[in-house]
Residue frames as qw, qx, qy, qz and C-alpha x, y, z in Angstrom:
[[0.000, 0.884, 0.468, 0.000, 0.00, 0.00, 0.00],
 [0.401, -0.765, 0.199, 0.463, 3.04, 2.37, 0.68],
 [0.426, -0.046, 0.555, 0.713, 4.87, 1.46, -2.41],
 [0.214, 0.651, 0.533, 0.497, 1.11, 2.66, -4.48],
 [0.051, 0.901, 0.427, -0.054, 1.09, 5.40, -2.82],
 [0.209, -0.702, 0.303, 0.610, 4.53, 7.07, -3.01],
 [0.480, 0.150, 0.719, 0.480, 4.36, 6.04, -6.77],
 [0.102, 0.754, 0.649, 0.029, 1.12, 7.81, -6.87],
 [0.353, -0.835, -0.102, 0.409, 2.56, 10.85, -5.11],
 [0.511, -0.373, 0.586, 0.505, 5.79, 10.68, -7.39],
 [0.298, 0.376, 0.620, 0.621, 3.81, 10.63, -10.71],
 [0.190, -0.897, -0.389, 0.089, 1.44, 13.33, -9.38],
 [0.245, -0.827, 0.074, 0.500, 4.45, 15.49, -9.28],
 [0.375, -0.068, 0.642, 0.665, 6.29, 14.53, -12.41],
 [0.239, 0.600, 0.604, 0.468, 3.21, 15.92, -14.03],
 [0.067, -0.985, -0.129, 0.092, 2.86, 19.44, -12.18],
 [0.470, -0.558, 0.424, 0.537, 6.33, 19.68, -13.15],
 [0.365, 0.415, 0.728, 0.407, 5.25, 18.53, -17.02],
 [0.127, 0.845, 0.518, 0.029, 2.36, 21.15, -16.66],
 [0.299, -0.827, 0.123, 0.460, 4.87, 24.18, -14.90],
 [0.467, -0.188, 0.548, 0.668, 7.45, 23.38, -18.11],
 [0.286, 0.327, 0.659, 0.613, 5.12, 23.45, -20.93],
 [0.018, -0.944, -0.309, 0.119, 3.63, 26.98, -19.25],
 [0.395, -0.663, 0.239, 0.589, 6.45, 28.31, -18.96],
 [0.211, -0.272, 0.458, 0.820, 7.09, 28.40, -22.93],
 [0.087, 0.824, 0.481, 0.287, 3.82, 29.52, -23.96],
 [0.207, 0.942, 0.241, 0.104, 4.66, 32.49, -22.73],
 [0.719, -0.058, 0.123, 0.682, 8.19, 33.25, -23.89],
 [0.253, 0.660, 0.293, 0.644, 6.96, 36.79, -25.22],
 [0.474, -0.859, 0.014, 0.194, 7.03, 38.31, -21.22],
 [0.587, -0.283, 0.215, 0.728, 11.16, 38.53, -22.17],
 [0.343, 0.399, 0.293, 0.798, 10.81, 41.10, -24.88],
 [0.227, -0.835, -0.455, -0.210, 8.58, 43.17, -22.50],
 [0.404, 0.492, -0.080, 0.767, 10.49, 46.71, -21.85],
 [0.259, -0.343, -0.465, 0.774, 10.65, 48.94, -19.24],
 [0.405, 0.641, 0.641, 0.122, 8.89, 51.89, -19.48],
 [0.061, 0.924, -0.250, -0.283, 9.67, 55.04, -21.76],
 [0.615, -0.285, 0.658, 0.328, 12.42, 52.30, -23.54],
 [0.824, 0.528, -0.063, -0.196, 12.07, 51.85, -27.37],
 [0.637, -0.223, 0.635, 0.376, 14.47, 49.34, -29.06],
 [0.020, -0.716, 0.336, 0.612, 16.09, 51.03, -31.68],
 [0.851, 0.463, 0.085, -0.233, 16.62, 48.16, -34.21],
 [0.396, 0.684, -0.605, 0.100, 20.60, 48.03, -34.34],
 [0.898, -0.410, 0.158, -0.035, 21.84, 44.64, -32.79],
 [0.272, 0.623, -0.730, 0.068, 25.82, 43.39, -32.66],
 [0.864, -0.262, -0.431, 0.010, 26.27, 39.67, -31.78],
 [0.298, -0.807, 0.453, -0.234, 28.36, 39.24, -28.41],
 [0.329, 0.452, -0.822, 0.110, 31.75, 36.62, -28.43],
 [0.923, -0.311, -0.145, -0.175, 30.95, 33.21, -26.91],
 [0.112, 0.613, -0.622, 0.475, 33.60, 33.70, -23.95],
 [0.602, -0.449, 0.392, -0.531, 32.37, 30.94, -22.11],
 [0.104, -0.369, 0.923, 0.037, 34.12, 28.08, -21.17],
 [0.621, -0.036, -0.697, -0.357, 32.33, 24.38, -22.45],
 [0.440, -0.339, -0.776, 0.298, 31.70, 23.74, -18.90],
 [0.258, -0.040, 0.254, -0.931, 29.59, 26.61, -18.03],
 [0.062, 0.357, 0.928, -0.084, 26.26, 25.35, -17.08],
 [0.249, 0.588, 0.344, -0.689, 24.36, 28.68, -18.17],
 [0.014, 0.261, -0.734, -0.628, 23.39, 27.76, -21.34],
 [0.662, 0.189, -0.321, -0.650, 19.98, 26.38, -23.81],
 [0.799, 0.001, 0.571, -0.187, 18.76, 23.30, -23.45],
 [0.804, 0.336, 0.488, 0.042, 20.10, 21.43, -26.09],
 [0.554, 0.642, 0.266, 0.459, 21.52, 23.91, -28.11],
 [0.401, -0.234, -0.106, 0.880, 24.51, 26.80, -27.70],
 [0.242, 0.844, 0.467, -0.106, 22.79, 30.19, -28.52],
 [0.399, 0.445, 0.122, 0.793, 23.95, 33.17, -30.33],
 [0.305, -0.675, -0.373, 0.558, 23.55, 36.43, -28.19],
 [0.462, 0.297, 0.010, 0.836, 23.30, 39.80, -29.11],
 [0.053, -0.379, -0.407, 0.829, 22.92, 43.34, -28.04],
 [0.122, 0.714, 0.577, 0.377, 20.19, 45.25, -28.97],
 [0.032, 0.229, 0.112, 0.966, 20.48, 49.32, -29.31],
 [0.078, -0.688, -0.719, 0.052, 17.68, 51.17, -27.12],
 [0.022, -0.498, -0.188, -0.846, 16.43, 55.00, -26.43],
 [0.417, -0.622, -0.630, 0.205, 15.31, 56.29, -23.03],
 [0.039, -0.951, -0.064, -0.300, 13.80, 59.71, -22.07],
 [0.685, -0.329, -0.277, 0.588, 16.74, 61.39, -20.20],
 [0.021, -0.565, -0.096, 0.819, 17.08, 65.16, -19.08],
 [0.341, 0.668, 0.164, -0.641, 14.50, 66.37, -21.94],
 [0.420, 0.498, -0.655, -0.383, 15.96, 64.48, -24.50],
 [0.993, -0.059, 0.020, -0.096, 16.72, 60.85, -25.18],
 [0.096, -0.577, 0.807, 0.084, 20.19, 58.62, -24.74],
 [0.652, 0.373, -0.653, -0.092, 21.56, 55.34, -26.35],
 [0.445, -0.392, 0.795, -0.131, 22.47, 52.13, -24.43],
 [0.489, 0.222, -0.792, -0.292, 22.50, 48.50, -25.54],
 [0.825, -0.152, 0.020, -0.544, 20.48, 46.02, -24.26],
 [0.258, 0.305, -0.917, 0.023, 22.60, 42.64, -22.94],
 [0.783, -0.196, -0.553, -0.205, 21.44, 39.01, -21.55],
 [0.547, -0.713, 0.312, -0.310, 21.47, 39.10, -17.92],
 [0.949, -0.113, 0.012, 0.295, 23.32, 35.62, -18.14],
 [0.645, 0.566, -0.108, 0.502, 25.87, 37.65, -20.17],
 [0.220, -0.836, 0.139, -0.482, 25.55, 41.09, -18.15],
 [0.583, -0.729, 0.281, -0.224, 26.56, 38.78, -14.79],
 [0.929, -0.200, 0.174, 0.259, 29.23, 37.07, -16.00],
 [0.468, 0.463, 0.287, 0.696, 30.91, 39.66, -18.48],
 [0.086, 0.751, 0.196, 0.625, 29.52, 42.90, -18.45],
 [0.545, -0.820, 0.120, 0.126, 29.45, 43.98, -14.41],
 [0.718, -0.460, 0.101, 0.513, 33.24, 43.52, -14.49],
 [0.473, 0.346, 0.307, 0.750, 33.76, 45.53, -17.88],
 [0.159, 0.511, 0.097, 0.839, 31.24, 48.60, -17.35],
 [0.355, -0.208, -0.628, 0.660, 30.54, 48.43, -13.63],
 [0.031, -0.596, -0.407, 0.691, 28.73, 51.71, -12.28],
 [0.179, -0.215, 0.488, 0.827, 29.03, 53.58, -15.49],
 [0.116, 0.331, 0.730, 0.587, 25.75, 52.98, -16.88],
 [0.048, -0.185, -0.099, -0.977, 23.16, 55.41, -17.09],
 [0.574, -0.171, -0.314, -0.737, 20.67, 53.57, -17.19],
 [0.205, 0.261, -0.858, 0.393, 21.30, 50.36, -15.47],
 [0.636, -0.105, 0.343, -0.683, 18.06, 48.38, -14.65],
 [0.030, -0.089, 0.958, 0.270, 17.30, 44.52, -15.15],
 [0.536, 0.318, 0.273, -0.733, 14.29, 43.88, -16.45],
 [0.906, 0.290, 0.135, -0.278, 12.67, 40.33, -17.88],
 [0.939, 0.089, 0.278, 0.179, 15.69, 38.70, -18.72],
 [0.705, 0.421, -0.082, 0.565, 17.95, 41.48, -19.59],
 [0.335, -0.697, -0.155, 0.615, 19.91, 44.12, -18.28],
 [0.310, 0.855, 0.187, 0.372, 19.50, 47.62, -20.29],
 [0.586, -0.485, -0.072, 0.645, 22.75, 49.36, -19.57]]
């Protein structure tokens, strides 16, 4: 009776785990969702795959390509420039390159808009 029920218990989770996964990429369009006052410009530069084969932050299945994306954000009556990185990148790369320095400097869904 113990064995059916931790079985029970044990598939019972393997499927709210099933259910949580295959929500989770319906809605993959929450990452492109901007701060606000942001527009993304349209200019993108890929960024070097500096990470060692044993890094464990990485795509299921598959290495990705990164890049930055160019934004626009209201600043003293006008507008400034920044680039848009992958927070994976941003915290393994970028903090040590442009530290304090950014203007804008805000994560937000999955990136960091420096």
């Amino acid at each position: 009776m113990i064995k059916r029920s931790i079985f029970a218990a044990l598939l019972l989770v393997l499927l709210g785990v099933a259910t949580c996964a295959f929500a989770s990429t319906e809605s993959a369009n929450e990452l492109e969702q901007l701060p606000s006052g942001v527009d993304l410009v349209g200019d993108q530069e890929p960024i070097a795959d500096t990470t060692p084969e044993s890094s464990t932050e990485e795509f299921i299945g598959r290495r990705a390509r990164f890049f930055r994306h160019r934004f626009r954000f209201p600043f003293g009556g006008g507008f400034r420039y920044g680039w848009r990185y992958p927070l994976g990148y941003w915290n393994t790369i970028g903090r040590p390159i442009y530290g304090p320095r950014c203007v804008f400097g805000r994560p937000f869904g999955g990136f960091f808009y420096c």
